[in-house]
C-alpha positions in Angstrom: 115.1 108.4 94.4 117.5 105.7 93.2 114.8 103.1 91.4 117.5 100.7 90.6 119.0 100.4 94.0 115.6 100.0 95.7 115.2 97.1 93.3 118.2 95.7 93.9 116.9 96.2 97.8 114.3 94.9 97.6 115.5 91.5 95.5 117.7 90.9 98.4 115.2 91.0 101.1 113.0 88.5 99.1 115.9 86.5 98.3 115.9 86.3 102.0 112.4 85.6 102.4 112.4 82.8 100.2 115.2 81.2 101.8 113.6 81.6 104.9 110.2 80.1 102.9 112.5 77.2 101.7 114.0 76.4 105.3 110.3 75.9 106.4 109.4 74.0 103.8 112.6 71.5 104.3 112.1 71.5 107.8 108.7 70.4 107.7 109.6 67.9 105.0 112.5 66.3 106.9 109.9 66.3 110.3 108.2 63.7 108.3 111.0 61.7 107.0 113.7 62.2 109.1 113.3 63.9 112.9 116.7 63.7 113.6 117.7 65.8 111.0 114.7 68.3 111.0 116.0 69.1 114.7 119.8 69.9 113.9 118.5 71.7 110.9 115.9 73.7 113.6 119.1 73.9 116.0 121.2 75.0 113.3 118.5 77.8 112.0 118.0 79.4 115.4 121.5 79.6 116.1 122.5 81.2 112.4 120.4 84.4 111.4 118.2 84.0 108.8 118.1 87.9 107.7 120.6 87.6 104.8 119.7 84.8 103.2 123.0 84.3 101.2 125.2 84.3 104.5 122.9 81.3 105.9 123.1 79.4 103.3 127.2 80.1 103.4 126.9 78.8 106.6 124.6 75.9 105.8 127.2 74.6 102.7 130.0 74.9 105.6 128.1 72.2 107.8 125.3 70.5 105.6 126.1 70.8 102.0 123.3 68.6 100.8 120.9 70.3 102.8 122.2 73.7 101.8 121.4 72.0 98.3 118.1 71.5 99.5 117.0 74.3 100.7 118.4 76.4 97.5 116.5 74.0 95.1 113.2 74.7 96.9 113.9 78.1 97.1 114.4 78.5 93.5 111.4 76.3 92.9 109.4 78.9 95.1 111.0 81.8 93.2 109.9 80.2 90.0 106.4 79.7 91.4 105.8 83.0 92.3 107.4 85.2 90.4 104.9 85.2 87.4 102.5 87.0 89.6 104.1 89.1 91.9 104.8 92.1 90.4 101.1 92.6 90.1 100.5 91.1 93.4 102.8 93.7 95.0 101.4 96.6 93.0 97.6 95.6 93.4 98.3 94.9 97.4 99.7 98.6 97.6 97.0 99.8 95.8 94.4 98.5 97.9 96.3 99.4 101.2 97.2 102.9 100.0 93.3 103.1 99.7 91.9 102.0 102.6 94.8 104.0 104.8 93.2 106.8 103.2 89.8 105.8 103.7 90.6 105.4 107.4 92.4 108.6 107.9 89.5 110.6 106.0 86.8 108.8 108.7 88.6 110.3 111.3 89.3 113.9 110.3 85.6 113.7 109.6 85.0 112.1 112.7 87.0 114.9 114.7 85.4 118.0 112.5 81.5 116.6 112.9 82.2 116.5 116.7 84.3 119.6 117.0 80.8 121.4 115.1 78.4 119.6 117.1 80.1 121.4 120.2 80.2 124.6 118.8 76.4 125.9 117.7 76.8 127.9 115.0 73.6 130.0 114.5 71.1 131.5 116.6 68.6 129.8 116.3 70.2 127.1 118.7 70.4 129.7 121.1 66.9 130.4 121.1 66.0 126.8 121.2 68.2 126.7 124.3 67.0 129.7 126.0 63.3 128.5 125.6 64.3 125.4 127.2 66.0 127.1 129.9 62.6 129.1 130.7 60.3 126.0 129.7 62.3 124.4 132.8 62.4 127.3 135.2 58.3 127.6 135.0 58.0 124.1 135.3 59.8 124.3 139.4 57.3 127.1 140.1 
């Protein structure tokens, strides 16, 4: 396992994300100040995949430089925002979802053995108990 390329992985998909992050937050800004403008950048945004980040903005500085601008000063105001916290976040949030995968997958094996022995009696005193109700039930018709 390659720990420094996973890294690098992973900062490009948040890089993403938080371009993605930013192009909401723009959008929603310019829906208040400018409509005309929060629709081409909406148009724009559907048209252009948002899943590598760095090409969309590329593509952004091609037709809108200062909204480009925009977006990458928001996004690095995000970045600064949250990366304090987020390693521990992350670890903390894997932590607790590791744990309650296992939790659920330990309820039903349970689940599935408890039923698979209450189908199968075991000793034999079960089958006395159930040939006493057998007779207890045949003398009660005569």
């Amino acid at each position: 396992m390659d720990l420094k390329q996973t890294a690098k992985d992973t900062a490009k998909v948040l890089t993403s994300y938080l371009t993605f992050q930013a192009v909401k937050t723009v959008l929603n800004q310019l829906k208040e100040t400018n409509p005309a403008r929060a629709y081409w950048l909406n148009a724009f945004s559907t048209k252009e995949a948002l899943q590598d980040g760095e090409v969309y903005l590329s593509d952004l500085l091609a037709e809108s430089a200062d909204l480009a601008i925009r977006v990458m000063t928001v996004r690095q105001h995000i970045a600064e925002g949250i990366c304090e916290f987020l390693p521990e976040m992350v670890v903390t949030s894997i932590q607790q979802a590791n744990m309650e995968h296992r939790r659920q997958h330990l309820e039903r094996i349970t689940q599935l053995t408890d039923a698979e022995y209450a189908l199968e009696p075991d000793s034999s005193e079960d089958a006395d108990v159930s040939k006493e109700s057998i007779a207890d039930a045949e003398n009660a018709a005569e």
